[in-house]
C-alpha positions as CSV (number, residue, x, y, z in Angstrom):
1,X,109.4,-60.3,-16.0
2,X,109.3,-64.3,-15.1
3,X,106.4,-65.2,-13.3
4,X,108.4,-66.1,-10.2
5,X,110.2,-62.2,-10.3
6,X,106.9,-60.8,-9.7
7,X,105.4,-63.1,-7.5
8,X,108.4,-62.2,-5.5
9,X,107.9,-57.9,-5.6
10,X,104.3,-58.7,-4.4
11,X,105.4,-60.4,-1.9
12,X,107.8,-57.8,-0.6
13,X,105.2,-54.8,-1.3
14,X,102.9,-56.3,0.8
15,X,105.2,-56.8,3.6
16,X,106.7,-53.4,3.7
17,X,105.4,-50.9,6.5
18,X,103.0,-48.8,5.3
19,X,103.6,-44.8,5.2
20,X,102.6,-43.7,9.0
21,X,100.0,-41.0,7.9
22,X,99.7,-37.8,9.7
23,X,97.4,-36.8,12.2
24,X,95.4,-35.1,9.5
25,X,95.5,-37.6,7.4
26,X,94.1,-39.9,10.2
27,X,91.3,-37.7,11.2
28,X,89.7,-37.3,7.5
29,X,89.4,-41.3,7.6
30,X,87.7,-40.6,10.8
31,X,85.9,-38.2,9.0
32,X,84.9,-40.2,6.0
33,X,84.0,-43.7,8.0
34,X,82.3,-42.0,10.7
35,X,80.1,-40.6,7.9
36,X,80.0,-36.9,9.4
37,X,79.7,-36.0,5.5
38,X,76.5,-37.9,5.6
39,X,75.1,-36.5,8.7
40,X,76.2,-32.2,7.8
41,X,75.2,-32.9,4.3
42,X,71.3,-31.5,5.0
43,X,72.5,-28.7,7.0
44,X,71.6,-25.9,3.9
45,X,68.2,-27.4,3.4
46,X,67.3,-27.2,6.9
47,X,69.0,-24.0,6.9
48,X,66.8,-22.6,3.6
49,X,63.8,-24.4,5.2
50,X,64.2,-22.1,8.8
51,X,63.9,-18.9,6.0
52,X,60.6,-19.4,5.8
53,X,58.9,-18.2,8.8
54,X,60.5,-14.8,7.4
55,X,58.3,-15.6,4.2
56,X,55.9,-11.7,3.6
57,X,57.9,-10.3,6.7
58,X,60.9,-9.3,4.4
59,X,61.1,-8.8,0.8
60,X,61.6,-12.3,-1.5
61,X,64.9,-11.4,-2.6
62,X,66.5,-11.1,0.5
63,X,65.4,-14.3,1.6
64,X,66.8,-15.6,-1.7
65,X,70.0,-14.2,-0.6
66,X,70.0,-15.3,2.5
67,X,69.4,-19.2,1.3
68,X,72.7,-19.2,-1.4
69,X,74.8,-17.6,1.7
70,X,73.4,-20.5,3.9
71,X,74.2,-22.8,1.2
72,X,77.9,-21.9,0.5
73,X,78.9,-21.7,4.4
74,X,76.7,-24.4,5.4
75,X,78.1,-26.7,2.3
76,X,79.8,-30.3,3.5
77,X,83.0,-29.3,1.3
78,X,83.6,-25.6,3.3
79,X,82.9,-27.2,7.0
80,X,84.8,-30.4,5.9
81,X,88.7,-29.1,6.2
82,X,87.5,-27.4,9.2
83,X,86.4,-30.3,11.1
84,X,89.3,-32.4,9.9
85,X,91.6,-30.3,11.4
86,X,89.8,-29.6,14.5
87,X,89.8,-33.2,15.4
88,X,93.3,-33.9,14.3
89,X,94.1,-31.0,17.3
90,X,92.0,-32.1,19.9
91,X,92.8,-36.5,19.2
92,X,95.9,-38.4,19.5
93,X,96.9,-40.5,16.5
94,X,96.7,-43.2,18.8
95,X,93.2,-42.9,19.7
96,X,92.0,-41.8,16.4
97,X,93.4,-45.2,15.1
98,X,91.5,-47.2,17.8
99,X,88.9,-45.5,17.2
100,X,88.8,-46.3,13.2
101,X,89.1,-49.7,14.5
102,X,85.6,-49.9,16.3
103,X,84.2,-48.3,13.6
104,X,85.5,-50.7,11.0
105,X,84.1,-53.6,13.1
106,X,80.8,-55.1,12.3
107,X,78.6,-52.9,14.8
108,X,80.8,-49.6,13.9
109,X,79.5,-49.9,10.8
110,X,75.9,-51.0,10.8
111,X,75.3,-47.7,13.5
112,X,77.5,-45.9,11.1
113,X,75.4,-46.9,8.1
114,X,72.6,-46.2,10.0
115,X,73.4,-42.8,11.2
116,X,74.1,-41.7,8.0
117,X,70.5,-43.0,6.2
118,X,69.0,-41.1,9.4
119,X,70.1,-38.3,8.8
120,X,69.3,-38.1,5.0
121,X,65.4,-39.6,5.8
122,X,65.1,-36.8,8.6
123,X,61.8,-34.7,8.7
124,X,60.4,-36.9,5.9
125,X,57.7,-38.7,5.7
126,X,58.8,-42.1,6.5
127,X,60.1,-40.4,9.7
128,X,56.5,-39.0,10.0
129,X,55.1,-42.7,9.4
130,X,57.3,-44.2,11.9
131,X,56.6,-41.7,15.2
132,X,52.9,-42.5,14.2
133,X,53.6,-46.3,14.4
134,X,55.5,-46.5,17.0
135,X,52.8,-44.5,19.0
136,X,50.6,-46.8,18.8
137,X,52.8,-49.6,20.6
138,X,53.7,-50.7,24.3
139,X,56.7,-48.7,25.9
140,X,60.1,-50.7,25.5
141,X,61.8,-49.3,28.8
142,X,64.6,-51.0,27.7
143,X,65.4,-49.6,24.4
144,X,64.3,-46.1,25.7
145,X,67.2,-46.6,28.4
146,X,69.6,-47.4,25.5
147,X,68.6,-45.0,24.1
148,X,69.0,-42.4,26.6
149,X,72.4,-43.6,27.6
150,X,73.4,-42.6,23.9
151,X,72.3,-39.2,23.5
152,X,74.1,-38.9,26.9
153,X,77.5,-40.5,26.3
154,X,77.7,-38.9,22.1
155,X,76.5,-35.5,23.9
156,X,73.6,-35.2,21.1
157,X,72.5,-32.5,23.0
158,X,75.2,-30.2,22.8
159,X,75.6,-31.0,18.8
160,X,71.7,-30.5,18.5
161,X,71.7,-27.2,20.2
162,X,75.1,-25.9,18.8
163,X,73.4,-26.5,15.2
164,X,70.0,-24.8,16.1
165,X,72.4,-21.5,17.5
166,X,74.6,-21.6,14.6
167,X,71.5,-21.8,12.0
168,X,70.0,-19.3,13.9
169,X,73.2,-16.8,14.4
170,X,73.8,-17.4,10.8
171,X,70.3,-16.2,9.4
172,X,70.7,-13.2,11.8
173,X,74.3,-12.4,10.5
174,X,73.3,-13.0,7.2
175,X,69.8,-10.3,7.5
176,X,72.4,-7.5,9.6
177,X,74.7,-7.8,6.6
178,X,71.9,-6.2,4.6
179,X,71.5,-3.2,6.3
180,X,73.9,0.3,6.1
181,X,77.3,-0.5,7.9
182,X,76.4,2.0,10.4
183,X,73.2,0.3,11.6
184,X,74.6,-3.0,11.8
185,X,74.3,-5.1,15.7
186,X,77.3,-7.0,15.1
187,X,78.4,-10.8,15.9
188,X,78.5,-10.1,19.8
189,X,75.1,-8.1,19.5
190,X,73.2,-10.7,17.5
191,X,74.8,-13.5,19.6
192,X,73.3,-11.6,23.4
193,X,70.1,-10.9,21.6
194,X,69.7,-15.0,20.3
195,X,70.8,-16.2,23.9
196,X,68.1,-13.7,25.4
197,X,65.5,-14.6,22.8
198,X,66.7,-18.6,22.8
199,X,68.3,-19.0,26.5
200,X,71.1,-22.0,26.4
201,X,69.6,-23.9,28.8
202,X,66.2,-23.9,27.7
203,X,67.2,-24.4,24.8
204,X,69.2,-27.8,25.5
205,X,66.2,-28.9,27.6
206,X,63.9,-28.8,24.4
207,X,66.4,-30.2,22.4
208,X,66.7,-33.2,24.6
209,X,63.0,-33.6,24.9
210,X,63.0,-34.2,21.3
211,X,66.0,-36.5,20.8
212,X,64.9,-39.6,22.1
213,X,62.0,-39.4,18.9
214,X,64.8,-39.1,16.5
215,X,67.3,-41.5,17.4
216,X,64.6,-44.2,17.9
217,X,63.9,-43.4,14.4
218,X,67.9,-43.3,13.3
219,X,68.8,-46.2,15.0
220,X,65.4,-48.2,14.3
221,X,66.9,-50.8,12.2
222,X,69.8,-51.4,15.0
223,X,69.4,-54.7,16.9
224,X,69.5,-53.7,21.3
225,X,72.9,-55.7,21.3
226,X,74.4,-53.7,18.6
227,X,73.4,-50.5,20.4
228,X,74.6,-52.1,23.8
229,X,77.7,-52.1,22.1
230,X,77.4,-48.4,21.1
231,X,76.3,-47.2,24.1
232,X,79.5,-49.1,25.9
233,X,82.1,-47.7,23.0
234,X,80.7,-44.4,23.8
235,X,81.0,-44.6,27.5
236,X,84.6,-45.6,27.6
237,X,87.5,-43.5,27.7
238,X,88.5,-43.8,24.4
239,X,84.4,-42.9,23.5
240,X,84.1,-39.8,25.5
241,X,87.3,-38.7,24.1
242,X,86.1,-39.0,20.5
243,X,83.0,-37.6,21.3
244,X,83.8,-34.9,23.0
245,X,86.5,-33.6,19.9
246,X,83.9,-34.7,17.6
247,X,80.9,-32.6,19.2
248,X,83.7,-29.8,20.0
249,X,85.1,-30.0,16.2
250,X,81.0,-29.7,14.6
251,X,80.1,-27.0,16.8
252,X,83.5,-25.1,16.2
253,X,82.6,-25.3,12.2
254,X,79.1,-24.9,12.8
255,X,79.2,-21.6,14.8
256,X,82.2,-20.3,12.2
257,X,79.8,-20.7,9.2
258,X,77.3,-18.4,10.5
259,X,80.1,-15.8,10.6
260,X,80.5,-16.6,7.4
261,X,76.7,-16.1,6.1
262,X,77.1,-12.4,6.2
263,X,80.4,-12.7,4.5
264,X,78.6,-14.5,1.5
265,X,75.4,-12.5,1.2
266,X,75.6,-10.5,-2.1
267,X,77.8,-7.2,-2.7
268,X,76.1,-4.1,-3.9
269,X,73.7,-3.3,-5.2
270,X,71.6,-5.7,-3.8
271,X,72.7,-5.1,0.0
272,X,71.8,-1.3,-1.0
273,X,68.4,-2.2,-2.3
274,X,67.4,-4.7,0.6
């Protein structure tokens, strides 16, 4: 084809409308550049790590059991499709494509990055370094008010304690699939016995007395003005929409995986032997 031919087509491809993708295809680029893949990815760990308070109060092997069902309905590819298609319900293409825009700016993308290195460093022990550190330095009321303004206007609080009920429901659905069918408690038993044990509100108050720790950790390498910026994305309308179907769409997936632990636990004859 003469040079000129193809320069031509090139020309034309490029200014052709591109295919309007659907709302689901919209939200798993939210997905993806929001790195939520990032940030669920450590959920089985954590999960497996939570076992082990049970560790000589119930045999090995159901524990074992217990950690591969955490894994498979904890697992970034089963809550994944979930969350997609909880957020392409609850956002408007229109907003989801705004939304993609802030994050594909320059500060979308460093808090992104950021969130995303956070969450793979947390509990470690350059987490552990860094508390110490930063212990040992002068209050910065103005960071700390930053800070606060994020966990408020991302609703980290609600996320934090909808993953600490869900972990917690699913290790307790997962140990009353083990017993005979007839002795079972059930989802609605186990959940009224957790909220009794863990009350909601308590529960949120301890869970925002340890957030401000961890996101001065995540977001240590984040410069105030980029944060400014985050904190006023996440206060605006378009903000508090996508993080309210964001929070709404983890928390959906979250509590729906601890169903699922009991689902995944193994089939006779282990559940007969436990």
């Amino acid at each position: 084809m003469p040079a000129r031919f193809a320069w031509a087509l090139a020309v034309l491809a490029l200014a052709a409308p591109l295919r309007a993708q659907t709302p689901l295809e919209l939200a798993d680029r939210l997905y993806e550049r929001a790195a939520i893949a990032a940030q669920i990815a450590p959920i089985p760990e954590q999960f497996a790590l939570g076992l082990e308070d049970y560790r000589g109060k119930m045999p090995d092997e159901v524990i074992a059991a217990l950690v591969e069902a955490g894994k498979k309905s904890f697992a970034e590819e089963a809550l994944h499709p979930e969350i997609v298609a909880d957020i392409a319900k609850r956002m408007k293409a229109e907003d989801i494509v705004k939304t993609l825009d802030w994050l594909d700016g320059l500060t979308g993308r460093r808090v992104t990055l950021a969130e995303a290195a956070g969450a793979a460093s947390m509990g470690s022990e350059a987490m552990r370094a860094y508390i110490e550190s930063e212990s040992r330095k002068p209050p910065q009321p103005k960071r700390a008010a930053l800070i606060a303004d994020l966990i408020r206007t991302t609703r980290a609080v609600e996320i934090g304690a909808g993953f600490i009920e869900a972990t917690s429901l699913g290790a307790a659905v997962g140990m009353d699939a083990t017993l005979p069918v007839e002795k079972r408690i059930g989802i609605a038993g186990l959940r009224s016995r957790l909220r009794a044990a863990m009350p909601p509100q308590r529960l949120r108050e301890n869970v925002a007395a340890m957030l401000p720790t961890m996101y001065a950790y995540v977001y240590r390498g984040v410069s105030d003005a980029d944060l400014a910026e985050y904190v006023k994305f996440s206060a605006s309308p378009l903000g508090l929409r996508y993080g309210e179907a964001v929070s709404a769409a983890l928390v959906g997936a979250l509590a729906h995986a601890s169903v699922r632990v009991g689902e995944n636990m193994p089939d006779v004859p282990e559940k007969k032997q436990i």
